[in-house]
C-alpha positions as a Markdown table, in Angstrom:
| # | Residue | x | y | z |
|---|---|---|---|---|
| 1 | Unk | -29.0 | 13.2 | 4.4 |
| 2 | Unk | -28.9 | 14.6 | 7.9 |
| 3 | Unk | -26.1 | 15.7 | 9.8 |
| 4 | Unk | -27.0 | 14.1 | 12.9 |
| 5 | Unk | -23.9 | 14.4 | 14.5 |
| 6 | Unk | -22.5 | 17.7 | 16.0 |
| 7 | Unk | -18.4 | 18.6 | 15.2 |
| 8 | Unk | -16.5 | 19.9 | 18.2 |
| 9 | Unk | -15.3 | 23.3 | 17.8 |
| 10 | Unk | -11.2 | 22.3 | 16.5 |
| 11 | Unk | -13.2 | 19.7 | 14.0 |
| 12 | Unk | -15.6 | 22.9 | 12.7 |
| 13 | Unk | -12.2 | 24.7 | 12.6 |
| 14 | Unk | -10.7 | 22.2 | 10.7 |
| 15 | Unk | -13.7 | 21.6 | 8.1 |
| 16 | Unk | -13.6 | 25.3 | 7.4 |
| 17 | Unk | -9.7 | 25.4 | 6.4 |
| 18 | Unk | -10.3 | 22.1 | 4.5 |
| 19 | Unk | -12.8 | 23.8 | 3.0 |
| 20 | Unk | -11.2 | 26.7 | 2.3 |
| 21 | Unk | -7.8 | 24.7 | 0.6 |
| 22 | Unk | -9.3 | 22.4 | -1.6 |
| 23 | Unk | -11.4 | 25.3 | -3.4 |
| 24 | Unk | -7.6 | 25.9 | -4.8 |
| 25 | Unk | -5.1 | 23.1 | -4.3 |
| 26 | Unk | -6.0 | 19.4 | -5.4 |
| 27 | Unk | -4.2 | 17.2 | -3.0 |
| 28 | Unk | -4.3 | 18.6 | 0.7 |
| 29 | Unk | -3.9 | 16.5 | 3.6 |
| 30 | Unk | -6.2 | 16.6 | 7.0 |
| 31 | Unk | -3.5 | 16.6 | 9.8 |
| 32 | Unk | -5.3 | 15.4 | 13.2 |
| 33 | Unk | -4.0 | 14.0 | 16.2 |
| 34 | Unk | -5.3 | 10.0 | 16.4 |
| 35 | Unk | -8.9 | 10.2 | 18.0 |
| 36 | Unk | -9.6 | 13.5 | 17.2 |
| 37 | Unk | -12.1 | 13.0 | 14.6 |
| 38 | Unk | -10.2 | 12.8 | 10.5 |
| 39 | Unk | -12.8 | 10.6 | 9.8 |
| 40 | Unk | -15.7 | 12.3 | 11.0 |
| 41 | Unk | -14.2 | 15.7 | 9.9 |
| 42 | Unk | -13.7 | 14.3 | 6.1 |
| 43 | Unk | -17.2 | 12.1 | 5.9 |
| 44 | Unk | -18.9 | 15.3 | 6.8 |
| 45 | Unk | -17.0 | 17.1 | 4.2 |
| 46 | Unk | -17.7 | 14.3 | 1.9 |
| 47 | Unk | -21.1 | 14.0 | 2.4 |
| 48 | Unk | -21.5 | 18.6 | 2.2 |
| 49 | Unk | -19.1 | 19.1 | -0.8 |
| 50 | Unk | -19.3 | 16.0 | -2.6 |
| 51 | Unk | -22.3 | 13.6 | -1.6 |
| 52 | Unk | -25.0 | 15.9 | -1.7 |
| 53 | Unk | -24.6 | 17.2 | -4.9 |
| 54 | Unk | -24.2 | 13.8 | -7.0 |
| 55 | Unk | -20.5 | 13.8 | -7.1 |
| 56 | Unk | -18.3 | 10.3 | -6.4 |
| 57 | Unk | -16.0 | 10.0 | -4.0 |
| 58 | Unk | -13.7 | 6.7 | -3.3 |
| 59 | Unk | -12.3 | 6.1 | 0.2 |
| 60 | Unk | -9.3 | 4.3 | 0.1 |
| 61 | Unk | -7.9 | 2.6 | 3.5 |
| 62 | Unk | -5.5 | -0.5 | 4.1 |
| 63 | Unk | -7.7 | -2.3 | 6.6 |
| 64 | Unk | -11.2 | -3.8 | 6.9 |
| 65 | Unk | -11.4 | -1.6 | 10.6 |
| 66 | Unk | -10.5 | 1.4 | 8.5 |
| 67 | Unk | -13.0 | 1.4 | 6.1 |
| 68 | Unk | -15.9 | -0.1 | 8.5 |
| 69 | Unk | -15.4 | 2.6 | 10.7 |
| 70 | Unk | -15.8 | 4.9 | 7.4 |
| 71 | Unk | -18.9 | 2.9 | 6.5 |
| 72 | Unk | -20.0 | 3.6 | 10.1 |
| 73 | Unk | -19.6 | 7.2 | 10.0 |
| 74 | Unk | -21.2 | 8.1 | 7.1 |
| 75 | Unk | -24.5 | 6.0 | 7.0 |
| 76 | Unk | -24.7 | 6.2 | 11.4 |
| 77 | Unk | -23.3 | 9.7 | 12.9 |
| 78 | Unk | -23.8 | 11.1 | 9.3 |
| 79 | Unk | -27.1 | 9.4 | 8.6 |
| 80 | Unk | -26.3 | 9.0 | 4.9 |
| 81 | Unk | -28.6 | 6.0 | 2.9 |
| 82 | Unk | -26.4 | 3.1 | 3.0 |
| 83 | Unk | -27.6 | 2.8 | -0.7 |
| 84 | Unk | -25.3 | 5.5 | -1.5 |
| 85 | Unk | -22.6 | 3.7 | 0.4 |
| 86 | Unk | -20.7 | 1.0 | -1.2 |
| 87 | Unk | -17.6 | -1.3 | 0.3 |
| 88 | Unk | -14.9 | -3.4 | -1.7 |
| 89 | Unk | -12.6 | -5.6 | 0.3 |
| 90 | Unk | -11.4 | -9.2 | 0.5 |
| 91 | Unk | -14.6 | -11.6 | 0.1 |
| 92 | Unk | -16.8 | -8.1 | 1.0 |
| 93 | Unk | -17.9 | -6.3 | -2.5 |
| 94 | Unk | -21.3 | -4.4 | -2.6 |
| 95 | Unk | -20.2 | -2.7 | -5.9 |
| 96 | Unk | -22.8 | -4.5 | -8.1 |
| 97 | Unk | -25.5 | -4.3 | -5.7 |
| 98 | Unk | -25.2 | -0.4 | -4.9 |
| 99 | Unk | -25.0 | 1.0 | -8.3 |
| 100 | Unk | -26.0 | 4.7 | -7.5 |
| 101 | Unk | -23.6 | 4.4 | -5.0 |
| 102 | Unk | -21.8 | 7.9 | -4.2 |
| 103 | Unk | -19.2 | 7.2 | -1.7 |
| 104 | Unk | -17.1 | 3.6 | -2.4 |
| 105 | Unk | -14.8 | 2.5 | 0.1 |
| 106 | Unk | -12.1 | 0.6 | -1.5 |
| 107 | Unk | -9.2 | -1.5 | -0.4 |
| 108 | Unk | -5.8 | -0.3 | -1.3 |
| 109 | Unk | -5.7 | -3.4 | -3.2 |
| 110 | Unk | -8.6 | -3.8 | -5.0 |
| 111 | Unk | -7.8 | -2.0 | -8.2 |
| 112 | Unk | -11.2 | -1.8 | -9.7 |
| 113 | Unk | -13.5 | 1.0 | -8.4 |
| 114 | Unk | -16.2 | 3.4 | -9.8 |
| 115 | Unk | -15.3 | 5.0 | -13.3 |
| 116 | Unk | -14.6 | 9.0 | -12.7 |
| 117 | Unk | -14.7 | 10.1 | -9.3 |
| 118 | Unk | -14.5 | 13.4 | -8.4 |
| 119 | Unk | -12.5 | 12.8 | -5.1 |
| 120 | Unk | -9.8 | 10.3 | -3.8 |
| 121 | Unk | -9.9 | 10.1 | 0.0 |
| 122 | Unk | -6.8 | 8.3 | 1.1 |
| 123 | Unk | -6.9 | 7.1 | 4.7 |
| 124 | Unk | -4.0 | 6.8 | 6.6 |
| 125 | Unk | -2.0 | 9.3 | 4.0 |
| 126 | Unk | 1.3 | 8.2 | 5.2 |
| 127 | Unk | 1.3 | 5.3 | 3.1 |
| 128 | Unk | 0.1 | 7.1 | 0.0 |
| 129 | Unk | 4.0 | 6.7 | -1.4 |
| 130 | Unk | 3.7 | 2.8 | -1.1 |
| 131 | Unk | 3.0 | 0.9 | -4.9 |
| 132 | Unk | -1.1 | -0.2 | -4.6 |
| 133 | Unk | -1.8 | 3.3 | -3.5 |
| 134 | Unk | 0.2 | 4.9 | -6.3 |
| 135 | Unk | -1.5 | 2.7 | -8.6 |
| 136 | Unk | -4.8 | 4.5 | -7.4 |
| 137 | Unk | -3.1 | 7.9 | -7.8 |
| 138 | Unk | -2.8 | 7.2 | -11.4 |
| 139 | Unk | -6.1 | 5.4 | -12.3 |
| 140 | Unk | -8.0 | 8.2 | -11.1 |
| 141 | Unk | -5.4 | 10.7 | -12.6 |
| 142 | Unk | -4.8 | 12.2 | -9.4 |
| 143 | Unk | -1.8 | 14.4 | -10.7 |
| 144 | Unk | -3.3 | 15.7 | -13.8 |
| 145 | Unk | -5.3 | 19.3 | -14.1 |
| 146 | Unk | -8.9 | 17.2 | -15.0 |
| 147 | Unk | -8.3 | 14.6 | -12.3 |
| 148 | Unk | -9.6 | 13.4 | -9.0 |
| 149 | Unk | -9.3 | 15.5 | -6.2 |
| 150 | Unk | -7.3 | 14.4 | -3.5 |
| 151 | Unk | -7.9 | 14.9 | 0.5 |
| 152 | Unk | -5.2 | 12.4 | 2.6 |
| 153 | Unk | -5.6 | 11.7 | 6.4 |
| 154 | Unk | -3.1 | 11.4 | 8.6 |
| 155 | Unk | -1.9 | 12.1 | 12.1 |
| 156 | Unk | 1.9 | 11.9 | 10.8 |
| 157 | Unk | 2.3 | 14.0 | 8.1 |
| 158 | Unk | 5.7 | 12.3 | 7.1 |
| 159 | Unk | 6.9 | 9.5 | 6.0 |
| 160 | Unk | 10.1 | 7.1 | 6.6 |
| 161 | Unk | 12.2 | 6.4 | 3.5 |
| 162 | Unk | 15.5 | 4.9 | 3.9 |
| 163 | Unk | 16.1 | 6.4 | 7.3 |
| 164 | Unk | 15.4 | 10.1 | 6.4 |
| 165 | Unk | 11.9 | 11.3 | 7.6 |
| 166 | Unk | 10.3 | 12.6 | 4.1 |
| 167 | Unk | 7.4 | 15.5 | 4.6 |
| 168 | Unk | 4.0 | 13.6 | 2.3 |
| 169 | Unk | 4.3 | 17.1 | 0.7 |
| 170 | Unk | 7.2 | 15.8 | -1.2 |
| 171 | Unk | 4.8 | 12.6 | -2.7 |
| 172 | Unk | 2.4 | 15.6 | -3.8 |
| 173 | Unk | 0.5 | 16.6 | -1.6 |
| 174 | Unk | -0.1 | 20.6 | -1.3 |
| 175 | Unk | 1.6 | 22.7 | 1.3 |
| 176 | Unk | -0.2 | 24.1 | 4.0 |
| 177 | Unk | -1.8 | 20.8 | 5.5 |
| 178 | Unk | -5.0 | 21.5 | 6.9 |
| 179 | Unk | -3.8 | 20.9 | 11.1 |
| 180 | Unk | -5.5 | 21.5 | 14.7 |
């Protein structure tokens, strides 16, 4: 594994709190503006916390872009083996062929991924209330003391329910959001 890519200082800032959080809270979100880096900021921290040390971690996105661009990160700017990087969408499913896969990038919904992760990466957190992603939530165990981690990504922080803007803390997620 090589860390080929350097993080700009707010992303290094940002590692280091999300760092910091998850050592005590399970579900913390990674609040960054769009383009400022969520992906590269939670693939490195991925890859440091996670990756290297032969635990799972499944990526969950709602688009193809989403999780290519996750693909891309990891095994490109991150230079990860693309062995250890597996993808499950539509017609697209490398989950027999990778087995020692540590990182699988999942669909929201597919509902068949690796057995045990140690980590839930939910891309685009804002629509972690919505049914498929709940589904995950559960599979993995995500709200249990022996379950998944979770780390969400978002660049809104809340969600829209029937006309009343709802913080993702109330959906679980752990006060204080790791921001720029």
């Amino acid at each position: 594994m090589s860390n080929a890519v350097t993080l700009r200082p707010y992303q290094r800032d940002a590692l280091r709190e999300l760092r910091a959080h998850h050592q005590r809270l399970d579900r913390i979100l990674l609040s960054l503006p769009t383009g400022t880096g969520k992906t590269l900021v939670a693939a490195r921290y991925v890859e440091t916390n996670f990756t290297e040390v032969g635990r799972r971690t499944v990526w969950i996105a709602h688009s193809k872009e989403l999780l290519d661009q996750a693909y891309e990160t990891f095994t490109e700017k991150l230079g990860l083996d693309n062995s250890l990087v597996a993808r499950r969408y539509a017609q697209h499913n490398e989950l027999n062929k990778k087995e020692n896969a540590l990182v699988w990038l999942m669909n929201n919904k597919v509902l068949e991924g690796p057995p045990n992760p140690d980590l839930m990466v939910i891309d685009e957190a804002h629509h972690a209330p919505a049914g498929s992603y709940t589904d995950w939530l559960s599979t993995y165990r995500a709200f249990a003391r022996d379950g998944a981690k979770v780390l969400g990504l978002t660049a809104t922080p809340y969600r829209l329910e029937q006309g009343e803007i709802v913080p993702l803390t109330d959906f679980g997620f752990s006060k204080p959001r790791v921001p720029i």
